[in-house]
N, C-alpha and C positions, 0 to 999 in steps of 0.2 A: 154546691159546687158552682161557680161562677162560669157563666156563657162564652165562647169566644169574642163577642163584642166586650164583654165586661172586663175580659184578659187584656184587650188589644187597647183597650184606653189608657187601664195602668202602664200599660208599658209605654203609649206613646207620655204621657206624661211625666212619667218617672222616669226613665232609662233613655239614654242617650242613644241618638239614631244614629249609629253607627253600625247596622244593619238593615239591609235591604229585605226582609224576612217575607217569609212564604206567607198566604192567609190560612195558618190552621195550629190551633194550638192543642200540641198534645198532653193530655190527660192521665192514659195508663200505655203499660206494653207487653207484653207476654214473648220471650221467644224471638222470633220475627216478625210480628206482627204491633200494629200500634193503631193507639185508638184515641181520636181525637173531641174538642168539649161537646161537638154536638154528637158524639156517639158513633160515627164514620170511621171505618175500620182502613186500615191498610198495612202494605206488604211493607216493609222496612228493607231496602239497597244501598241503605246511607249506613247505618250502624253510628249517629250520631258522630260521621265524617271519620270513620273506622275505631270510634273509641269503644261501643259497647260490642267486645269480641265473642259475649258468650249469648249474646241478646239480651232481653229484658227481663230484668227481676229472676234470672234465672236463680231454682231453689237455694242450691250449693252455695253460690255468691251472698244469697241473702242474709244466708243461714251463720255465713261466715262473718260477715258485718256485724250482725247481730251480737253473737257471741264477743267478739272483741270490742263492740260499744259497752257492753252490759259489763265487762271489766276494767277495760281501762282504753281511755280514746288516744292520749297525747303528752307527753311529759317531755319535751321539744328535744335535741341531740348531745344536749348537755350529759343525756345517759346514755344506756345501755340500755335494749328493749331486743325481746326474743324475737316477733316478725319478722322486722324488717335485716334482720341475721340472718334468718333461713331463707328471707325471697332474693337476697343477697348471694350466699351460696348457692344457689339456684340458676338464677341470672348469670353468672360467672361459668357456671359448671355449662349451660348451652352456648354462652357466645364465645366458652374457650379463652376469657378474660382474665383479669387479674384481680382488678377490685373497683368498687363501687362508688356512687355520690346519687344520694335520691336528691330528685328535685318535685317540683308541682304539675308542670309542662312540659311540651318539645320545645318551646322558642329558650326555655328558663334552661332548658337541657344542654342545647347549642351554646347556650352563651356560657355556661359553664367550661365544657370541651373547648371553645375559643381561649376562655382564658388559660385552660390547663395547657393545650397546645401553645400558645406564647411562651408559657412560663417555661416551659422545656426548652426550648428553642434557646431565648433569655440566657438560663442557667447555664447551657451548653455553649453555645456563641456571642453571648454576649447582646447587645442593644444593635438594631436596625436589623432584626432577621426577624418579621413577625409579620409577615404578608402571607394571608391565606387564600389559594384559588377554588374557588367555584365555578359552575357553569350556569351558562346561559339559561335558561327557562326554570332556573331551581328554585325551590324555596323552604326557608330555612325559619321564620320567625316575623315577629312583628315587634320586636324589642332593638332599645339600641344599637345591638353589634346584628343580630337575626336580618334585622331589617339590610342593613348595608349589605349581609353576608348573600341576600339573596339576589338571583341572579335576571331580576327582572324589573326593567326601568321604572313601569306603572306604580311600584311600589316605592320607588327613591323619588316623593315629591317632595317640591323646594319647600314647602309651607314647614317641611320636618328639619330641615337644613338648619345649621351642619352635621353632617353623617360622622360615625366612628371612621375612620383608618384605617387603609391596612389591606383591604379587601380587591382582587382583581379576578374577573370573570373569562372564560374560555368558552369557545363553544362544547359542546359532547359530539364524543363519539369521533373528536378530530384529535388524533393523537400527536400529530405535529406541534399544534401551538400549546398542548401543554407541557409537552417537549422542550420547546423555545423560552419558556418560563425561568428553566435553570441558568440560562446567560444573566437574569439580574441581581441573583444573589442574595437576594433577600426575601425569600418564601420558607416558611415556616410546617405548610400543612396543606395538604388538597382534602376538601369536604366535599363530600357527594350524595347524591340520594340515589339509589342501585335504579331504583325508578322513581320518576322524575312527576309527584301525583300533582299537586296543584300544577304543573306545566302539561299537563294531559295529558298523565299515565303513558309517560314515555320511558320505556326499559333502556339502561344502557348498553352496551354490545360489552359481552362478556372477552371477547380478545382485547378490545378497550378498558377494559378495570382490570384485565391481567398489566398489560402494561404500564397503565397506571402505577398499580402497585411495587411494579421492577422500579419504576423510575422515583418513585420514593424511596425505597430500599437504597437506594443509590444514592439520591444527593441527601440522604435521612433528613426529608417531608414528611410530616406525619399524614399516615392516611386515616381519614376521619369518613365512616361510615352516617350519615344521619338515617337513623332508621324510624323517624316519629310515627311515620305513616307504614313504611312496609317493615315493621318490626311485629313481634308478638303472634306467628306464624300467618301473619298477612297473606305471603304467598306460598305458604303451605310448609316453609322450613321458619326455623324461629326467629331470624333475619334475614331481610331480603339480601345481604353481602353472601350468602350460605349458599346461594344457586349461582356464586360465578368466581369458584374455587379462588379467594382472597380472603387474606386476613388483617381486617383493619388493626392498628393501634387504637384506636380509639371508638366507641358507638353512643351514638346519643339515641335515646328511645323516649316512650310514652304512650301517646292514644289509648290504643288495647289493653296494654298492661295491668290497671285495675276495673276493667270490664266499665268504667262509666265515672266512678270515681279520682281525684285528680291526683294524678302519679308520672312521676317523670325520673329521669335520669339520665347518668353516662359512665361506662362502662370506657376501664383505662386496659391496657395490654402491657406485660413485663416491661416493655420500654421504658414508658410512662407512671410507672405505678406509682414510683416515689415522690413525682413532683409536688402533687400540693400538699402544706403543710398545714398544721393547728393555723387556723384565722386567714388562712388564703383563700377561701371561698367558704359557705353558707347559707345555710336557708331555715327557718324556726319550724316550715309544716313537712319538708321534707319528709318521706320515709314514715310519716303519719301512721299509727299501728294500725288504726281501724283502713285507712287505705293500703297497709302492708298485706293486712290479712285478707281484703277482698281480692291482692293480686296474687296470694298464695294459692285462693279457689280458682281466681281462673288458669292459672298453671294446671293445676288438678282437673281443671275439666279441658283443656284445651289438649293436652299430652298424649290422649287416646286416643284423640279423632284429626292429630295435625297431620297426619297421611291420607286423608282422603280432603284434604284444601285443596290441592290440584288438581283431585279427582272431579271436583266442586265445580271447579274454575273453567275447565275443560270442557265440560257439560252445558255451560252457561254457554260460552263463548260458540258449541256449535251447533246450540238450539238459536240463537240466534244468527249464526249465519246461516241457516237452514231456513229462519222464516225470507231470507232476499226482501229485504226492506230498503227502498230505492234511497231513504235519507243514510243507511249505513253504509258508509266507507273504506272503513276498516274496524278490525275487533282486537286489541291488544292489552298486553298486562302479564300479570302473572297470578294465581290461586284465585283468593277471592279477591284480587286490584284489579279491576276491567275496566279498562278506555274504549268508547264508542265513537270514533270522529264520524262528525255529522257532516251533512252537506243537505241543503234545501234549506232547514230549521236553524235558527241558533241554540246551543244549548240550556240559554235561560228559560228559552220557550216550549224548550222539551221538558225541563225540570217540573216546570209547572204543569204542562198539560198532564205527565202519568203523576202529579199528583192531585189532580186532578180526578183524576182517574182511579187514585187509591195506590199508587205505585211511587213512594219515597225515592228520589234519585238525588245526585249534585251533579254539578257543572265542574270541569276541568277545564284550566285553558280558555282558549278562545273558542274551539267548536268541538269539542268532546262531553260526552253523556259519563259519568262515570258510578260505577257500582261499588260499593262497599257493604256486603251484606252481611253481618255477622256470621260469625267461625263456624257456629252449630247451626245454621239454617240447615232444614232441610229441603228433599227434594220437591214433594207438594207446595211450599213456598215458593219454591224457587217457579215452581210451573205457573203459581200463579202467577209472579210478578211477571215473568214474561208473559202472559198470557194477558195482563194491560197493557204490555210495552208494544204486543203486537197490533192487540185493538186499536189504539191510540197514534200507532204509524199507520196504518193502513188507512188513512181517511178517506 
C-alpha cells in the first residue's frame, strides 16, 4: 500500500487542482469511523458530505453490490432491469410521487427537474414562461443551469460567462418579494432546499414554504423541492420537504441514496408526470443495477432506524450546547444536518484542526462547522467525536 506522500504526488501530478484538499488520505472505513495511509483512526461527521448514509463498507451494502456485480452490472436504459423498478416503486411510494428519471448526481438531477419544469410550463403556456426562482444562499450544482440556478454570486465568475437564462434569486424567509415575483409573468417554478446546507445549514421557516407552496398553487409555479443533501432521511424523515407539511411537484435527490456509490435523480408529482417524452432527456449510467441494488440495501437498513435521526440529532446538538464553548454561537439544522456558527475561528481552521485531532467535519458558508455523520452512527461515536470537538475548542 502506498504512503500518504506517495498518494499526494500522484494526485498532485495527475489530477487537476481543483481542490483545496485536507493532508490525509484515507485508506479503509468501518461504520463511522475511518482509517487513514499512515494508520490514524478517526470519527467520521462528514459521511463523505452526506453521501455514505449507512457508514462504511457496511455488511448488507456490500453483500448487496456484490451479488448484483456477480450477475449482471449494466445493460444501459434501452431495457428493462428489475432493480432499479423496485427502488423506483420504493422512491415514489415515500415521497408520495408519481414517477421517476435515475440520474448520476444532484447537480445531473437539478438540471434534469429544470428541464422537465420548462417543458411543462412550454407545453402549457407556450414560449417566455421559463424563469425559475431560487434563493439567495442556495446551492443547487456546478453544471450549466445548477451553476446559474444557484443562489450565490462567488459561484457565478466571469471566467465561466455566459451563464444559462432564465434564473432569478429572492432572499428566504421573506415572503413579500417572492410574492412580488408573480407581476412579471414569466416564472415557471420556485426551487428550494427545505435547508439551505452549502449556505450554512440554514432551515427555512416552515410558515414560509407553506406559503410558498399556496402561491404556486395559485399562479401554477412549479414547486421543486431540491433534496440532494437533506434527502434520504437526512433529517430523520425521508425528505427534508416532509417536516413542513408541503408537497412538492417535483424532488431532485441523490448523496445518501446509494450509501456511497453514484446515484441520483428526480421524482415528478401527478402534474408533471407526463411531460417528458422518449428522447427528451437521458443518461447511459443512470439507474446502473449494481448502484440500483446498493440503494435497495440502504432503504433496507435505513427503514428501521429512520426514527431515532432526530433522536440522533437532538442528542448531538445538546451535548454540545452543554459543553458552552465560547467559539459556539448557535447550534441549528435538523436530524443528523447540524450547523455550528462560529465566531473567534474560521470554519476552515476548525475543519482542520478536529481533523487534526481525528474528528472529520466540513465547512458551511462563511463561518459554520457543519456535521453530517452517517444514519447508523452510534452513540459511543458520537461521544467520541464530540469528545475531540470539545478537547480541540477548549485551548
Amino acid at each position: 500500500m502506498k504512503n500518504f506522500d506517495d498518494i499526494k504526488n500522484l494526485y498532485n501530478e495527475n489530477i487537476l487542482p481543483t481542490y483545496a484538499r485536507y493532508p490525509v488520505a484515507f485508506v479503509k472505513g468501518a461504520g463511522s469511523r475511518l482509517w487513514g495511509a499512515d494508520g490514524k483512526e478517526y470519527i467520521d461527521f462528514a459521511s463523505g458530505i452526506g453521501v455514505n448514509s449507512v457508514g462504511h463498507s457496511h455488511p448488507k451494502w456490500v453483500e448487496a453490490i456484490y451479488s448484483q456485480a456477480g450477475v449482471l452490472s449494466h445493460v444501459s436504459n434501452l431495457f428493462y432491469t428489475e432493480p432499479g423498478a423496485v427502488l423506483a416503486e420504493k422512491l415514489c411510494g415515500f415521497a408520495g410521487m408519481r414517477g421517476l428519471f435515475f440520474s448520476n448526481s444532484g447537480a445531473e438531477s437539478n438540471e434534469g427537474v429544470i428541464k422537465a419544469a420548462r417543458k411543462y410550463s412550454f407545453d402549457k403556456y407556450g414560449a417566455g414562461r421559463h424563469t425559475i426562482i431560487t434563493l439567495k444562499g442556495s446551492f443547487h450544482g456546478r453544471l450549466g443551469a445548477t451553476l446559474k440556478a444557484t443562489g450565490q454570486e462567488k459561484f457565478h465568475k466571469d471566467c465561466f460567462a455566459p451563464f444559462m437564462e432564465g434564473f432569478r434569486y429572492v432572499e428566504a424567509n421573506d415572503f413579500s418579494v417572492l410574492e412580488a415575483e408573480a407581476k412579471a409573468g414569466d416564472v415557471c417554478a420556485f426551487l428550494f432546499e427545505s435547508i439551505q446546507g452549502e449556505g450554512g445549514v440554514m432551515p427555512l421557516d416552515a410558515d414560509y414554504l407553506q406559503k410558498a407552496a399556496e402561491l404556486c398553487e395559485k399562479n401554477d409555479w412549479l414547486l421543486i423541492a431540491d433534496e440532494i443533501q437533506t434527502g434520504i432521511g437526512r433529517t430523520g424523515e425521508w425528505f427534508g420537504f416532509q417536516n413542513f407539511n408541503i408537497k412538492p411537484d417535483a424532488i431532485a435527490f441523490a448523496k445518501g441514496i446509494a450509501g456511497g456509490l453514484p446515484l441520483g435523480g428526480f421524482l415528478l408529482g401527478e402534474k408533471m408526470y407526463k411531460t417528458l417524452n422518449p428522447g427528451d432527456h437521458g443518461t447511459t449510467y443512470g439507474g446502473n443495477l449494481v448502484c440500483a441494488a446498493a440503494a435497495l440495501s440502504v432503504l433496507e437498513i435505513l427503514e428501521p432506524i429512520l426514527p431515532g435521526v432526530k433522536e440522533k440529532g437532538a442528542y448531538i446538538r445538546e451535548k454540545i450546547s452543554a459543553m458552552n464553548l465560547p467559539q459556539v454561537k448557535e447550534i441549528r439544522g435538523m436530524g443528523l444536518m447540524i450547523g455550528i456558527k462560529l465566531e473567534g475561528i474560521a470554519n476552515t481552521e476548525a475543519v482542520a484542526k478536529l481533523l487534526e485531532a481525528g474528528l472529520v467535519a466540513l465547512p458551511a458558508g462563511a463561518d459554520v462547522l457543519r456535521f453530517l455523520p452517517p444514519l447508523t452512527i452510534g452513540t459511543e461515536d458520537i461521544d467520541a467525536g464530540l469528545a475531540i470537538m470539545e478537547k480541540v475548542f477548549k485551548w
